[in-house]
C-alpha positions in Angstrom: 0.0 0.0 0.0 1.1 3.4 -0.9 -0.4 6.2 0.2 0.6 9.4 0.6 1.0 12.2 3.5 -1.0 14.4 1.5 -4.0 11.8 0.6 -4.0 10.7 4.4 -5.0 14.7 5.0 -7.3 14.3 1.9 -9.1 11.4 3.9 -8.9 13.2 7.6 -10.7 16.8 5.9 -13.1 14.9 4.2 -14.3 13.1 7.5 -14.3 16.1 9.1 -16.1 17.5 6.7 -17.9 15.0 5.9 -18.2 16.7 1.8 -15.9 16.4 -1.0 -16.3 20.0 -1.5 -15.7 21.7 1.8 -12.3 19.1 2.1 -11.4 20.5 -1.3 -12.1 24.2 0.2 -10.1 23.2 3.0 -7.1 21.6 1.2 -7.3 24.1 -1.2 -7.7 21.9 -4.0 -10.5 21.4 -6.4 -13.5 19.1 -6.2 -12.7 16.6 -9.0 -8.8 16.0 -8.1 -10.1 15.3 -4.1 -12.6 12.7 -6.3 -9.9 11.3 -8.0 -7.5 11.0 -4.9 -9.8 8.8 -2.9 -10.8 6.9 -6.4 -6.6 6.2 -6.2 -6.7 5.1 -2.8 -9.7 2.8 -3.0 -7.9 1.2 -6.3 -5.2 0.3 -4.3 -6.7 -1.4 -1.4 -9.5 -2.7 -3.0 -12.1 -1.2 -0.5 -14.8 1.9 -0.6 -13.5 4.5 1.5 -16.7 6.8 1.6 -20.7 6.3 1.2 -23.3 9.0 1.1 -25.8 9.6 4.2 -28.4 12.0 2.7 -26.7 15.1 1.7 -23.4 14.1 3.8 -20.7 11.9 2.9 -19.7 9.4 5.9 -16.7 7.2 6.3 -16.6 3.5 5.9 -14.8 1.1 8.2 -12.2 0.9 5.9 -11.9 5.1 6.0 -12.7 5.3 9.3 -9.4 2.6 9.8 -7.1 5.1 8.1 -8.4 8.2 9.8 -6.7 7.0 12.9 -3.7 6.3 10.9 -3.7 9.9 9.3 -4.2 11.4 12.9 -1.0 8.8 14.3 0.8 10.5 11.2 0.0 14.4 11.4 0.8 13.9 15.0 4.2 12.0 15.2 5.0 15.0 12.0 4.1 17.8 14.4 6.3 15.9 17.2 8.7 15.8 14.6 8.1 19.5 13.7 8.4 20.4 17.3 11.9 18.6 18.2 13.6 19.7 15.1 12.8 23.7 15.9 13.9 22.8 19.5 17.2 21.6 18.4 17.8 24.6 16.5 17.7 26.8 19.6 14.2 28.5 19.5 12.5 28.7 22.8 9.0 27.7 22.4 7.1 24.3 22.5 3.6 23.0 22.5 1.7 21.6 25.4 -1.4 19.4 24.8 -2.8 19.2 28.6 -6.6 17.1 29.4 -7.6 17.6 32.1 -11.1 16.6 34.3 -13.7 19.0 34.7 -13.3 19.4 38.5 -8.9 20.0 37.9 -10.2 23.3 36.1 -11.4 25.0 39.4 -7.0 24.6 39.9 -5.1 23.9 37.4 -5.3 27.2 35.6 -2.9 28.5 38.3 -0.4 26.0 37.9 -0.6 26.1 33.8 0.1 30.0 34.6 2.7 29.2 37.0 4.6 27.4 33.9 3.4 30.2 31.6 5.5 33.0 33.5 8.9 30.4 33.9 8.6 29.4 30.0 6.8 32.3 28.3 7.4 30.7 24.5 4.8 27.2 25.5 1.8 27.4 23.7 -1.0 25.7 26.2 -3.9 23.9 23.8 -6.4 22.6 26.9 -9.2 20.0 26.7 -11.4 19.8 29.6 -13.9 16.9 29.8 -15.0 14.3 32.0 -13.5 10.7 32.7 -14.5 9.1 29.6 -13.2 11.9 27.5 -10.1 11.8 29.5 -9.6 8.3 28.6 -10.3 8.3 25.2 -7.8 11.5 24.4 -5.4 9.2 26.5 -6.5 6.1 24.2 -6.3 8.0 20.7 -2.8 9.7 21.9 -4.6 13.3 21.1 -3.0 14.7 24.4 0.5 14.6 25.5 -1.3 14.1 29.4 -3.7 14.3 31.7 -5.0 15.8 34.8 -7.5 13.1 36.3 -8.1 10.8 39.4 -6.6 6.9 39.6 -5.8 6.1 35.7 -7.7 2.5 35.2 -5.0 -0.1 36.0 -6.3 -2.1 32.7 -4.6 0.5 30.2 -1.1 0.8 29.1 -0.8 4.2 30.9 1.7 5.7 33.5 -0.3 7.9 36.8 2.0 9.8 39.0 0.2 11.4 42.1 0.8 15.1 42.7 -1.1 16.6 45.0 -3.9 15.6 47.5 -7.8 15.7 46.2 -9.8 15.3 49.2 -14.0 14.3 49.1 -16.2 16.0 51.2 -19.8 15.6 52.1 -21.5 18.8 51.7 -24.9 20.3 52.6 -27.1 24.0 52.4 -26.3 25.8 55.8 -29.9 24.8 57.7 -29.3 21.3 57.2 -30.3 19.7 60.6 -26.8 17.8 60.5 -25.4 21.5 59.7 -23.9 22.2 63.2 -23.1 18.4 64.5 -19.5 18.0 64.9 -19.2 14.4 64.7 -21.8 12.8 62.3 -21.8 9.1 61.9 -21.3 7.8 58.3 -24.2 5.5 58.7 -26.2 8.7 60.0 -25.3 10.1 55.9 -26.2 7.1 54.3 -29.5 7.3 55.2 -29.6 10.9 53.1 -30.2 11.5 49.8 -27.7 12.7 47.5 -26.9 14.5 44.1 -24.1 12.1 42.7 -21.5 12.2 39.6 -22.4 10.0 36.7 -21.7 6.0 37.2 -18.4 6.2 35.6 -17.0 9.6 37.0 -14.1 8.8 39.2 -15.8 10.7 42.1 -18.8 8.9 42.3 -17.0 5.5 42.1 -14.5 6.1 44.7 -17.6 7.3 46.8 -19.4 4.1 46.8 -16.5 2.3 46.8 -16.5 3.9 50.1 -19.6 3.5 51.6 -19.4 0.0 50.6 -16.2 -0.5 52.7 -17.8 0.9 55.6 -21.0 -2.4 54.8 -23.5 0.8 53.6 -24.4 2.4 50.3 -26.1 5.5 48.8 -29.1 6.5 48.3 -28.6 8.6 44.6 -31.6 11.4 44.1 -30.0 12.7 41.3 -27.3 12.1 38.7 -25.2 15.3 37.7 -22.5 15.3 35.2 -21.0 18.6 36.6 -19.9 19.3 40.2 -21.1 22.8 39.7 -24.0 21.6 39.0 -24.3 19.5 42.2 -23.6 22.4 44.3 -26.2 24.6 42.9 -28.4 21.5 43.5 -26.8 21.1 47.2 -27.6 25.4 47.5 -31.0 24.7 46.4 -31.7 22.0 49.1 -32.4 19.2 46.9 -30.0 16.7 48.9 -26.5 16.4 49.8 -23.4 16.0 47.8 -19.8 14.7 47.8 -16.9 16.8 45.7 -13.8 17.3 45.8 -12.6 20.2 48.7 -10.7 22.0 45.6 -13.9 23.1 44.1 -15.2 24.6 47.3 -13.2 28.2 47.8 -15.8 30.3 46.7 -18.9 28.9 48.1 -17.2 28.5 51.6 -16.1 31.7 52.0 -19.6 33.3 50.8 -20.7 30.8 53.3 -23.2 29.1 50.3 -22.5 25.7 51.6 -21.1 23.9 54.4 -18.9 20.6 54.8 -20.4 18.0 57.5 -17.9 16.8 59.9 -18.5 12.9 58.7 -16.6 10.2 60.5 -13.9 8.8 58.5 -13.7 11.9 56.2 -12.2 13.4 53.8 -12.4 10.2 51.6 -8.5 11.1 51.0 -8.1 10.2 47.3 -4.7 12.1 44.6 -4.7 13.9 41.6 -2.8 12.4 38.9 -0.6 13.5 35.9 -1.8 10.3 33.5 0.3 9.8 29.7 0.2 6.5 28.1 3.3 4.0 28.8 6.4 4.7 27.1 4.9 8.1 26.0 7.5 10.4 24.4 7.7 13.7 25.6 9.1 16.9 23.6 11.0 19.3 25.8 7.7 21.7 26.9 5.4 18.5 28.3 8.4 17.1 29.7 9.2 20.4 31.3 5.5 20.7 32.6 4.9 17.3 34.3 8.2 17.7 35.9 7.0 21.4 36.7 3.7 20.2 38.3 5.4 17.1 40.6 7.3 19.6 42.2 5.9 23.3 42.4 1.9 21.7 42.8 2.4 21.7 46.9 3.7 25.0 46.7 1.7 26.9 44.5 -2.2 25.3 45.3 -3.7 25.8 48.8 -5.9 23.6 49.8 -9.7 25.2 51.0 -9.4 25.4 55.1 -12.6 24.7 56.7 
């Protein structure tokens, strides 16, 4: 099989296009010689690369197959691309960071932390939820990832840099608002506003619970922790977040953490690449930056 750099980018913009036309506006190339590059292609390995869904035109397996090839390709060129101008001296890199949706509330500090020591990185950040982290992780579309415990199943590295504590937390006229010492099994008989099944919060909470020979009671499912304190602030039940998502609400006094028995549920925050992952100079420089200066530079919510 021999197929070009060029006619892998020819099959990536029309997927992404999903029309023969917009790829050609996009490659700047006309219509009929985008036609006859995928006519070339499909000669060669003896399989339709394209059908038509109504007015759009949607890859076959066989096209969908070499999509991820194209994407392997443009990336290891832009690795490539990115070593070769570091080895000529210049002073700039590119970062590709993931991170979950709960890191945002403190990462930012830290990725401008970085910013201010190396001024030339260019940040590109993706935030999304667990699945999204692992499939960025899967396709190799992000150099790392911010994320709780990395599933041990996947061919992926996790190094732990910096505490992410759960809390329970409640509307300030709770009736368990001023108790000091609430017993867990006391909470287990509340309802709560939980994560989706497969967010890493929610599983290391029942996880939990189920430890302890008790489980909860879900009223809700959330795919947002901000939107599970706005359900919290509106009385709807209790919840269970992480402490770093708290600053603002605790100091306007919004919500309040319960003083559960055997909590914080005491759980890390990960920097997550796949195994054997090859870093250019910036992403190396960053995960090195984040296992040491994370401590120093992000406070942890006192309450």
């Amino acid at each position: 099989m021999n197929i070009s750099i060029k006619q892998f980018k020819i099959i990536e913009a029309i997927i992404e296009h999903h029309s023969y036309t917009d790829a050609a506006k996009a490659m700047f190339m006309t219509q009929p010689a985008i036609s006859m590059q995928v006519k070339q292609i499909e000669q060669q390995i003896g399989l339709p690369l394209f059908e038509r869904s109504g007015k759009q035109i949607i890859a076959t397996e066989a096209g969908s197959e070499l999509m991820h090839y194209a994407i392997n390709i443009r990336q290891q060129l832009e690795e490539a691309e990115t070593i070769i101008e570091e080895l000529k001296g210049l002073k700039r890199g590119k970062l590709n960071l993931t991170m979950a949706a709960t890191a945002n509330y403190f990462a930012p500090r830290l990725i401008a932390a970085f910013h201010h020591q190396y001024p030339g990185a260019q940040v590109t950040l993706n935030v999304t939820n667990r699945s999204g982290l692992l499939a960025a992780l899967d396709h190799n579309t992000t150099d790392m990832a911010i994320m709780g415990v990395p599933p041990e199943r996947l061919k992926l590295t996790g190094i732990p840099f910096m505490e992410n504590p759960l809390v329970v937390i409640a509307w300030p006229t709770h009736p368990l608002a001023k108790r000091k010492s609430i017993r867990l099994s006391e909470v287990a008989n509340e309802e709560f506003i939980l994560r989706e099944p497969d967010s890493g919060t929610r599983m290391a909470s029942e996880r939990y619970f189920a430890e302890h020979q008790l489980s909860l009671t879900p009223r809700m499912e959330m795919n947002r922790t901000e939107a599970i304190k706005q359900a919290v602030m509106a009385e709807l039940g209790l919840g269970i977040v992480s402490l770093h998502t708290l600053e603002m609400e605790l100091a306007l006094k919004r919500l309040i953490i319960l003083h559960v028995e055997d909590f914080p549920i005491m759980r890390h925050w990960y920097i997550v690449h796949r195994n054997n992952k090859r870093f250019s100079a910036i992403p190396a420089a960053f995960k090195e930056f984040a296992i040491r200066e994370s401590r120093s530079l992000l406070e942890t919510p006192q309450y």
